[in-house]
N, C-alpha and C positions, 0 to 999 in steps of 0.2 A: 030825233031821239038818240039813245046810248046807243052804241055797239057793243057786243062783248064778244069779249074775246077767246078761245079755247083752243086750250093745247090737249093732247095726246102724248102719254110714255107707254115705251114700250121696250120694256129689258131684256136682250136675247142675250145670250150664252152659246157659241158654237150655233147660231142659227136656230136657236129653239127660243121659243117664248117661255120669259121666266117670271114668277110672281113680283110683281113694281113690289110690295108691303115688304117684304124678303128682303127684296132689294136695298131700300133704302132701311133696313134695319143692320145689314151688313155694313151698308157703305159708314154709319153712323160710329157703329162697333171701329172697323177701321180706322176713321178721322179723327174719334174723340177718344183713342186710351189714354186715361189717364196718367199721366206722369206722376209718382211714387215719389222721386226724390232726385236728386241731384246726382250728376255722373259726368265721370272723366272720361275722354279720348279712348284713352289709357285701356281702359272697363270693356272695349268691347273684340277682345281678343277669339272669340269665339268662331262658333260656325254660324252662315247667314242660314235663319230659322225663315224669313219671308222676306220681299221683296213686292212694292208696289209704287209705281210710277204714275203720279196724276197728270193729265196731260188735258189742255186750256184750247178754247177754240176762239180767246179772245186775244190770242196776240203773246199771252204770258207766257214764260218760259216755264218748261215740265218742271214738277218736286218728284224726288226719288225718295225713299222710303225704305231703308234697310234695317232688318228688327236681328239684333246680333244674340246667340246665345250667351251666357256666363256659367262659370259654374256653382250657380246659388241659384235662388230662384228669381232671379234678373235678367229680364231682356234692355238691351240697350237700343234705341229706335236712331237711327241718324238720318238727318233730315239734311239733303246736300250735300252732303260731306260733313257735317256740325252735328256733335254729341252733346245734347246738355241735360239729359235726364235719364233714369231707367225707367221701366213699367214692370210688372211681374209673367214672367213667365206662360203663369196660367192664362193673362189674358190672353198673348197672343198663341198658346195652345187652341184657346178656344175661338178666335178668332180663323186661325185657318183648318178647325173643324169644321165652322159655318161657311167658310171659302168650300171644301169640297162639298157639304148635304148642300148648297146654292148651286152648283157645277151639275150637282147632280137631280135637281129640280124638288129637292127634299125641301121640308118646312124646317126653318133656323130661328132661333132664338135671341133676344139677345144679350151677351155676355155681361153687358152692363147690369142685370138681375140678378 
């Protein structure tokens, strides 16, 4: 007959167990803000608003992920060192609201709404 197979996740934070659904609504938010529009080098003179490093257990080399202020309501995201878009602001506000109520085992939403 079949086998089947079955995995287990289990998302800690600082050693505490944290809601998977949470979870992958965050990591979602994260991965997928949408890019706005087109952006130069130039554009991200700011202060770093967030910082995230994905890190591969298949060999791949990490992505860094630095989301830069402006003074509009533009974040500039650079992916490696490479600027090629902005996002607004607001997302990644609300983006690392849902970084701390997740840290702090609160229910988060997600920003894409």
């Amino acid at each position: 007959g079949e086998s089947a197979e079955t995995s287990e996740v289990a998302v800690k934070y600082n050693d505490k167990i944290r809601e998977e659904a949470y979870f992958r609504i965050l990591f979602d938010d994260i991965a997928y803000i949408p890019c706005r529009g087109a952006a130069e080098d130039s554009e991200k003179g700011g202060e770093v608003l967030f910082k995230i490093t994905y890190e591969y257990n298949t060999g791949r080399a990490a992505d860094t992920v630095v989301y830069y202020g402006t003074d509009s309501h533009k974040a500039i995201p650079e992916v490696n060192g490479e600027v090629d878009c902005y996002i607004y602001s607001a997302d990644v506000d609300g983006m690392m609201d849902n970084v701390k109520a997740f840290s702090e085992g609160k229910e988060i939403k997600s920003i894409a709404n």
